[in-house]
C-alpha positions in Angstrom: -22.0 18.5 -28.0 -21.9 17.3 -24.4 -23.7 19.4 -21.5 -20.8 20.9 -19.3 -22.8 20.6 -16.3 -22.7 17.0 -17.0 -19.0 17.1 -16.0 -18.1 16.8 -12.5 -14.2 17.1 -10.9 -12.9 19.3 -13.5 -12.1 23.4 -12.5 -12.6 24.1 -16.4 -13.7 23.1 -19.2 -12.3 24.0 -22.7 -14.6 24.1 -25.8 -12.3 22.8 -28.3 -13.7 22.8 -32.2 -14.5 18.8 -31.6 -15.7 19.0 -28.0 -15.0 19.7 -24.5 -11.2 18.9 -23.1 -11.8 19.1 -19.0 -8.6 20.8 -17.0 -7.7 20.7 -13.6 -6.2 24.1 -13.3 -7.6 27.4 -14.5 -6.3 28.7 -17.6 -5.2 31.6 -15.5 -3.1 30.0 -13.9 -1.9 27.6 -16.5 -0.5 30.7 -17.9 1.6 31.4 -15.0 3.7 28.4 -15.8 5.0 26.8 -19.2 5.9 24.1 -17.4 5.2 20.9 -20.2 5.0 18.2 -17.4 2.2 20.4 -15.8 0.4 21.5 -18.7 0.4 17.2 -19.5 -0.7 16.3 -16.0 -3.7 19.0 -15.2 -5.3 18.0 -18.6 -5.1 14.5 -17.7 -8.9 14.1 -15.8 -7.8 12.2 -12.8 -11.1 12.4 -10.9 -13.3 13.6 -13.7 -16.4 11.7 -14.7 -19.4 12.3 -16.5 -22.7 12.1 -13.9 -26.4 12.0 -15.2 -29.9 10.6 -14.3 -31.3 9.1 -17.2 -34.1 6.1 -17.9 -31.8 5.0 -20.9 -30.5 1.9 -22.1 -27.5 2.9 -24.1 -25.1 5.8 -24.1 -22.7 6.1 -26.8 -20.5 8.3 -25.8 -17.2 10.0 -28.7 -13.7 10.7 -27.1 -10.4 11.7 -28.4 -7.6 10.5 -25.8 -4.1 11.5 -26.1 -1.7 8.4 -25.2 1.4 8.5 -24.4 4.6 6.4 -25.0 8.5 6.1 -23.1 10.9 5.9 -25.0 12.4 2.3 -24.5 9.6 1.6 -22.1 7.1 -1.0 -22.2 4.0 0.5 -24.4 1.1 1.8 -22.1 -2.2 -0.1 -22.0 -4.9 1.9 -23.1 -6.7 4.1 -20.3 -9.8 2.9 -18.8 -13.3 4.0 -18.3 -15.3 3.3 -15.5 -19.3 3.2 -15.6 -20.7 3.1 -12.0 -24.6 3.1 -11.8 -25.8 3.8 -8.2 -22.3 3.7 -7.0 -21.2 0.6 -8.0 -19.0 -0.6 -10.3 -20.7 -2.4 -13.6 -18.5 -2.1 -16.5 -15.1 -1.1 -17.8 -14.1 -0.2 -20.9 -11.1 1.0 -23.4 -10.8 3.7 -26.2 -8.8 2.6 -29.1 -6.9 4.6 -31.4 -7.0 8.6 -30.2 -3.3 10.9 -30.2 -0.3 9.4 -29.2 3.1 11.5 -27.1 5.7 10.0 -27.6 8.5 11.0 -24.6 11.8 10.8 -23.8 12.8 10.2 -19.7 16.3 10.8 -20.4 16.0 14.4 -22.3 12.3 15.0 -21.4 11.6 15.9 -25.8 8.5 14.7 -26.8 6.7 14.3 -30.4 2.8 14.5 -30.8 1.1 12.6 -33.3 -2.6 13.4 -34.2 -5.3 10.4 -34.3 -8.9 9.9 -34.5 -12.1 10.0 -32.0 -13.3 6.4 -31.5 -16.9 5.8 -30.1 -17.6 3.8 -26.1 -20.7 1.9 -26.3 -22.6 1.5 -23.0 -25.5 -0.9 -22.6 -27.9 0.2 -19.2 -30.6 -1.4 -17.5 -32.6 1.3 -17.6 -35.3 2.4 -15.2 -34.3 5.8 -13.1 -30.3 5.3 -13.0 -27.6 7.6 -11.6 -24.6 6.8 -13.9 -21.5 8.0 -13.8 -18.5 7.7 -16.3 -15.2 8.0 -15.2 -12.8 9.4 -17.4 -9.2 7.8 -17.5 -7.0 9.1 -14.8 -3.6 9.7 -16.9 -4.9 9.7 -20.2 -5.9 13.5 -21.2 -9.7 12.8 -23.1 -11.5 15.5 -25.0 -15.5 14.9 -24.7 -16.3 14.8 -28.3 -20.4 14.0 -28.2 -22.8 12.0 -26.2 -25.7 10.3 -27.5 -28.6 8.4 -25.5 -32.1 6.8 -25.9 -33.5 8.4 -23.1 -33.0 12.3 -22.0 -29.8 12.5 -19.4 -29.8 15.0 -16.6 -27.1 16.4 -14.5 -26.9 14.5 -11.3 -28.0 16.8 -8.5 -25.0 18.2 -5.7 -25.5 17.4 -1.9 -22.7 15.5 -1.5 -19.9 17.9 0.5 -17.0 19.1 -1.5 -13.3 17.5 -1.2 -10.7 20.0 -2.6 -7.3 17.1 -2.6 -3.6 18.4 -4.0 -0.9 16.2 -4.2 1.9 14.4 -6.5 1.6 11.5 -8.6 0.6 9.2 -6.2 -2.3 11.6 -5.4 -3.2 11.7 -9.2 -3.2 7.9 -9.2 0.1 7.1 -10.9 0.9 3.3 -11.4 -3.0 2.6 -10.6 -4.9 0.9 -13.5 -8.5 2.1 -13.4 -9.7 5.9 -13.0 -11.9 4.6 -9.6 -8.7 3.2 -7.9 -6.3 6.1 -7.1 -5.8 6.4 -3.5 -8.5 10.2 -3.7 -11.3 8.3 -5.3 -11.7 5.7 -2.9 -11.1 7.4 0.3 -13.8 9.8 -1.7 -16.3 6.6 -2.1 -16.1 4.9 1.4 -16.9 8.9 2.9 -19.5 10.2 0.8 -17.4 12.6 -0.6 -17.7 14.9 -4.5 -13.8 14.7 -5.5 -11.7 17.4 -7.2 -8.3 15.8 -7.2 -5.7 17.9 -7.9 -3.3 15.8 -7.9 -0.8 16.7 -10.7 2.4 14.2 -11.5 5.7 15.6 -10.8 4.2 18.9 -10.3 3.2 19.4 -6.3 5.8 22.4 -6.1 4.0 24.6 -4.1 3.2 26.6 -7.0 1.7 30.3 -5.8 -1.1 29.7 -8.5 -1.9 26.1 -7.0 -2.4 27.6 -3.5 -4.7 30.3 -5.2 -6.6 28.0 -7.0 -7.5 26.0 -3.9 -8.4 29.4 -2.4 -10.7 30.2 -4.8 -12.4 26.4 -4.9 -15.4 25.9 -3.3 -14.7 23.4 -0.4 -16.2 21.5 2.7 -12.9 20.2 3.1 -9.6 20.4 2.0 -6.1 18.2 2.3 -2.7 18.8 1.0 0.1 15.9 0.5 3.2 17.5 0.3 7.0 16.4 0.0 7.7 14.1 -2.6 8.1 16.2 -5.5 10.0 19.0 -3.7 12.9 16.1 -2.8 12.1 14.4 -6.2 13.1 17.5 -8.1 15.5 18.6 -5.4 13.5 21.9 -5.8 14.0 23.9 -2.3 15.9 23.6 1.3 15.1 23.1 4.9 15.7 26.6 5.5 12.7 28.0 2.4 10.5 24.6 2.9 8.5 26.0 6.3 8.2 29.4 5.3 6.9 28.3 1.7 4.2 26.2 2.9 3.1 29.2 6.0 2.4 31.0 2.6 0.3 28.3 1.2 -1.7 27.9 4.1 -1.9 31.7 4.2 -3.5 32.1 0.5 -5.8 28.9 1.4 -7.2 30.6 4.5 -7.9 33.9 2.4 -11.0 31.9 1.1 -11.4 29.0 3.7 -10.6 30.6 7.0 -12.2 28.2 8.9 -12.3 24.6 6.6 -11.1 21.8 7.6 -7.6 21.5 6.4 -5.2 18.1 6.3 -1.6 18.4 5.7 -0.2 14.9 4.8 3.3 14.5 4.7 4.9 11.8 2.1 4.2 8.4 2.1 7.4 6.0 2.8 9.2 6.1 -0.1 12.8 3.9 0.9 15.0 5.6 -1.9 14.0 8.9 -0.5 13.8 8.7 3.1 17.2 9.4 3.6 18.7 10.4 0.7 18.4 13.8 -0.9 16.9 14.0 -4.9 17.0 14.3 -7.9 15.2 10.7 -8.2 16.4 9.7 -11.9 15.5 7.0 -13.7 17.2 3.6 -13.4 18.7 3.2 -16.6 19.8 -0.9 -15.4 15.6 -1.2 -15.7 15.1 0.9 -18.6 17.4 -1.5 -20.6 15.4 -4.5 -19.4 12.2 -2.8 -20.4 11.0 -1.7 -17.3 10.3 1.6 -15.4 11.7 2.3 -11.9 13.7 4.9 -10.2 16.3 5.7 -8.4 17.4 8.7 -5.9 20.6 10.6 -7.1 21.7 12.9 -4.7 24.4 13.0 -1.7 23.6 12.1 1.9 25.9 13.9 3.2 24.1 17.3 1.5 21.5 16.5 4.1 23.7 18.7 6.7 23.8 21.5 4.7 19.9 21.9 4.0 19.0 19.4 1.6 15.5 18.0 1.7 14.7 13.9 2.2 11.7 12.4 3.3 12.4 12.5 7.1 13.3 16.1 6.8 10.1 17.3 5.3 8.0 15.2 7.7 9.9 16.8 10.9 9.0 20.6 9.0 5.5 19.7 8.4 4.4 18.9 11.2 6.4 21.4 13.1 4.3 24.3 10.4 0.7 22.5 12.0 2.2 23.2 15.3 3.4 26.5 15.1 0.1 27.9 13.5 -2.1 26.8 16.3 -5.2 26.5 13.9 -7.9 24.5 15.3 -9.2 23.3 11.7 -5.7 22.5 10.8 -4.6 19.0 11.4 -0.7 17.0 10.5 -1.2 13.6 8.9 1.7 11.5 9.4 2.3 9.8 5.6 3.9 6.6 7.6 0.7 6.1 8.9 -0.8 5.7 5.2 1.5 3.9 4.1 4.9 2.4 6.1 7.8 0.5 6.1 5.8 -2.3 7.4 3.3 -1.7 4.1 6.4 -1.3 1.9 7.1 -4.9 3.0 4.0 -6.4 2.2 3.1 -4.4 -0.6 6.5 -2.7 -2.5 6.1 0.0 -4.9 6.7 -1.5 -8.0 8.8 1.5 -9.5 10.6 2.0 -6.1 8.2 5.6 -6.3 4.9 4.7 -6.8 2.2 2.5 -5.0 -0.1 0.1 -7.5 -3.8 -0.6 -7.5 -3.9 -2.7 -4.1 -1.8 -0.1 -1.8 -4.2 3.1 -3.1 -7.1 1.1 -1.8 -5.0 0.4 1.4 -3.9 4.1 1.6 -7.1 5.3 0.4 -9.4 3.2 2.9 -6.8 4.5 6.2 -7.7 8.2 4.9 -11.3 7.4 4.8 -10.8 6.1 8.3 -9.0 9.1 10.0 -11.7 10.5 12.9 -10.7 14.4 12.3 -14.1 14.7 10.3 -17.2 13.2 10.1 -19.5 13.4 6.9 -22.5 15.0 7.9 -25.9 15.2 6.3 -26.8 17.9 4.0 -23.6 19.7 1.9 -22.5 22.7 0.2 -19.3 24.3 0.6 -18.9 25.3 4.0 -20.8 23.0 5.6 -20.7 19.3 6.1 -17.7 18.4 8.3 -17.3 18.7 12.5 -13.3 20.2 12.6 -10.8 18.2 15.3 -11.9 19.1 18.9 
């Protein structure tokens, strides 16, 4: 059985009768929703890794992923795992075989079928080693065993505490390896520990989300909102301000004075203008490929209906109104642009790929509002916008 404390990034951790399955939501408030495309996401361990001190010079570490398949889709490559040892990057790897989802874009049905563990091999140096393993981003991985040659220890905190919530994009969507959603490097180049909650399709403003952040310990916290409220054509202008007030409100009940970003959405052109549902582009889906499109009216726009441009304006007009010193607007455009969207299109027409996280991530590392500090622990660790 695997030490939980060697798991870092996860909220909770689930003994299962094989292992540990990490979640990024509490099971209270997994209960609160039935929602299937959230219970997929949060069980997915965008962020999570293994971290240890050990002398060894092999880990062999058991895992049972869950892989998922579209329906008419080109089949999903396996998910990766990263093994960083003192930061950097020495070795990537793949876990064959494990459960497989299959899922249906059109009617949203899916089938489970049940497979085996398979076994990652990792070779070390050795010496005194901080390694970390990074669990696959959008693969959901029960922690079945780890063995070594040498005793591991849980790597020791310090680091201050990064509390992120956002949509796909935030969960790393479209990016191929667990180290390269947008989060995870902007987490790397500051110095930051990383729980990204960042759950596809599901950044709804969810009442139990807000309360989860609340109760999080935190040095700092951001918020990338938009996306999925247009997406799913969930709300209007008129509930969209209010709605995130409340957020705020419930994350302020337990970090009255942290640091707080609120990003608006990145440039997404089928969106910027043009109210959801986003549906899929069924042209693509019969050439084998996955992109989207937006399917609502323009002209609902007048009559409350959210876009891109609209939720940016509300946004930023919610930092303004609430006059909170640690409370800062981060304009999405600024992340990520037309410009960018020139240079670097989103493949799906929704979601950017490996090189525009580390573009997005490496301008969010960049922003001056905060300033890693020495030391850490929640509360500490971070100078708020003057």
């Amino acid at each position: 059985m695997i030490d939980p404390s060697l798991v870092l990034g996860a909220l909770e951790i689930e003994r299962t009768p094989r292992g540990l399955l990490p979640h990024r939501l509490p099971a209270w408030a997994r209960a609160q929703c039935d929602d299937p495309q959230l219970r997929l996401v949060e069980a997915q361990p965008a962020g999570v890794r293994l971290a240890m001190w050990t002398t060894a010079t092999l880990l062999e570490l058991d895992v049972l992923p869950t892989k998922r398949r579209y329906v008419g889709a080109p089949q999903r490559p396996d998910g990766w795992y990263d093994v960083l040892v003192g930061g950097e990057l020495v070795e990537r790897q793949q876990a064959t075989g494990g459960n497989v989802l299959d899922v249906d874009m059109m009617t949203g049905a899916s089938t489970f079928h049940p497979g085996a563990p398979t076994t990652l091999t990792i070779a070390l140096a050795g010496g005194e080693q901080d390694v970390e393993v990074w669990l696959p981003h959008d693969e959901q991985t029960e922690l079945i065993d780890l063995r070594a040659d040498a005793p591991v220890t849980p790597l020791a905190g310090g680091r201050p505490l990064w509390v992120h919530h956002g949509s796909s994009i935030s969960h790393g969507s479209v990016a191929t390896y667990p180290t390269e959603p947008w989060p995870v490097v902007a987490a790397r180049l500051a110095g930051l520990d990383l729980v990204n909650l960042g759950l596809g399709g599901s950044a709804l403003l969810d009442p139990f989300v807000a309360r989860t952040i609340r109760d999080t310990p935190a040095d700092l916290v951001s918020l990338k909102i938009g996306i999925n409220l247009v997406n799913q054509d969930l709300l209007r202008r008129r509930a969209l301000g209010p709605a995130v007030h409340g957020w705020l409100d419930t994350i302020r009940d337990g970090h009255p004075d942290t640091p707080l970003r609120l990003v608006s959405p990145l440039h997404c052109a089928i969106q910027e203008a043009v109210p959801g549902p986003t549906v899929p582009d069924t042209a693509a889906l019969a050439e084998g490929r996955v992109a989207f499109l937006a399917g609502g009216d323009p002209e609902r726009v007048a009559r409350g209906a959210l876009t891109l441009e609209v939720v940016r304006e509300v946004l930023a007009e919610v930092v303004d109104r609430r006059g909170d010193p640690h409370l800062s607007y981060v304009d999405g455009l600024a992340l990520y642009g037309p410009a960018d969207a020139e240079r670097l299109p989103l493949p799906d027409n929704l979601h950017p790929d490996s090189a525009t996280h580390r573009l997005i991530g490496e301008r969010f590392a960049a922003l001056g509002e905060w300033r890693a500090a020495s030391g850490g622990g929640a509360g500490a660790g971070f100078e708020s916008p003057a």
